[in-house]
C-alpha positions as CSV (number, residue, x, y, z in Angstrom):
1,X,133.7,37.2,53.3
2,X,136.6,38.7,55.4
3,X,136.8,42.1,53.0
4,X,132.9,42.4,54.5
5,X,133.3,41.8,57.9
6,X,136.3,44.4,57.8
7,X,134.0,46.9,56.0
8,X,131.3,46.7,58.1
9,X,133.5,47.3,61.1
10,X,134.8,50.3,59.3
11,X,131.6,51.7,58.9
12,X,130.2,51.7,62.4
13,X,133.7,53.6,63.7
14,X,133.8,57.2,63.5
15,X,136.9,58.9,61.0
16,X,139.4,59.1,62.9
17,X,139.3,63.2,63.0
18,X,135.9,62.5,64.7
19,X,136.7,60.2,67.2
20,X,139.5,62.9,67.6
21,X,137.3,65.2,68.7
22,X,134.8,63.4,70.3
23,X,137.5,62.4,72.3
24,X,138.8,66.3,72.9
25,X,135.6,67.8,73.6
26,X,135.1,65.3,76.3
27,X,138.4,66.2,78.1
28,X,136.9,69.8,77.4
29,X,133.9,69.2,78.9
30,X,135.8,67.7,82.6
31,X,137.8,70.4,82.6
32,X,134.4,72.7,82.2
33,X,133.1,70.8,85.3
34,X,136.1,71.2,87.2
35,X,136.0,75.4,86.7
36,X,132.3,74.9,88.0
37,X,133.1,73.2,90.7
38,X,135.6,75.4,91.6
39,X,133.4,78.2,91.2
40,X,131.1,76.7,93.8
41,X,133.4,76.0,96.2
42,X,135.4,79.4,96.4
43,X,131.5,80.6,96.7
44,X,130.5,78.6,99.5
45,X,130.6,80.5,102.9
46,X,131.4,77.7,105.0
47,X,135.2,77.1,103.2
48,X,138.3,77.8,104.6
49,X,140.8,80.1,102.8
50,X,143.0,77.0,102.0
51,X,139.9,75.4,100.5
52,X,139.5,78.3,98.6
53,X,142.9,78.3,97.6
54,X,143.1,75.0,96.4
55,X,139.5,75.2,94.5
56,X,141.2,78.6,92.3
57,X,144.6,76.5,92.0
58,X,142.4,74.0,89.8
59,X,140.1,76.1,88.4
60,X,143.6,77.8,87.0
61,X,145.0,73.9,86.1
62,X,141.2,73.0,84.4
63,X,141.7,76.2,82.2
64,X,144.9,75.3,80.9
65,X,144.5,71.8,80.3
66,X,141.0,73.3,78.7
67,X,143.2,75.5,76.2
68,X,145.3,73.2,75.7
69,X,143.2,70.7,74.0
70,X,142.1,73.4,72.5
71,X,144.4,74.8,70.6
72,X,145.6,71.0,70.0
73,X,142.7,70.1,68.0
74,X,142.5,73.8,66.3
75,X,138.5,73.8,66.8
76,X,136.8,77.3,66.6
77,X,133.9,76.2,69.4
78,X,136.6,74.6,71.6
79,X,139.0,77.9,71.1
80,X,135.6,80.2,71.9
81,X,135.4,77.6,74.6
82,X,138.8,78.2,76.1
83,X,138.0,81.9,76.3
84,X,135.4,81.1,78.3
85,X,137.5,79.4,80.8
86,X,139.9,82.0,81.2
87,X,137.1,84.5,81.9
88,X,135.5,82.5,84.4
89,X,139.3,81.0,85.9
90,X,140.3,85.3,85.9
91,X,136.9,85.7,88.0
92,X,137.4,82.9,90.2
93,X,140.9,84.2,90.8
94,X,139.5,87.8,91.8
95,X,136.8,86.1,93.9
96,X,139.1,83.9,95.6
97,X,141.3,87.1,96.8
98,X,138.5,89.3,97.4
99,X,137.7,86.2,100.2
100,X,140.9,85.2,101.4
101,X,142.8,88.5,101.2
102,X,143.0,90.4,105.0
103,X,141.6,94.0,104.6
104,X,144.2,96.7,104.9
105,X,144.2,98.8,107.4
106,X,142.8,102.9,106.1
107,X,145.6,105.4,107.1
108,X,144.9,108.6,107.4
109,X,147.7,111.6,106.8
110,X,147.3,114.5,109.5
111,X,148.1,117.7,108.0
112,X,149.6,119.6,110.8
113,X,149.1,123.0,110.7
114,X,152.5,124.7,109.6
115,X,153.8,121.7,107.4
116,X,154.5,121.9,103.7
């Protein structure tokens, strides 16, 4: 009677390298909404540059806790998925600096007439 109740316990749980995953792909998946939401924020026209600062800070922290897991569990869609991430943690970053970055000032070389 026990060896049946055990069994059918056993067969209702995921393998353990599934729940593995499961588990992995979910962490994946918050860090995924974290880069999105970071995205949106640095996007938004009403946020300060510290705002923006902090929103490409985590997108940065989302992708490398993203590839992390990744490269933990050795899964070729969470890999393709880290990728991802860095592309869009890379664009965030530009986007960020583009924002929050004070234009330099054009100088312009006179050529006086006479000089070398």
């Amino acid at each position: 009677m026990l060896s049946l109740l055990l069994l059918e316990a056993c067969a209702g749980a995921p393998p353990p390298r599934q729940a593995r995953l499961d588990a992995a792909f979910a962490r994946i998946q918050v860090a995924e909404a974290r880069i999105e939401h970071a995205r949106a924020d640095v996007a938004r026209d009403d946020e300060s540059c510290p705002r923006v600062g902090a929103a490409e800070r985590d997108a940065r922290a989302a992708q490398r806790e993203l590839c992390s897991v990744a490269r933990e569990i050795a899964d070729a869609d969470a890999l393709v998925r880290c990728e991802h991430a860095a592309r869009s943690s890379a664009s965030i970053a530009r986007q960020a600096q583009r924002r929050c970055t004070p234009a330099q000032p054009q100088t312009t070389a006179r050529v006086q007439a006479g000089s070398p």
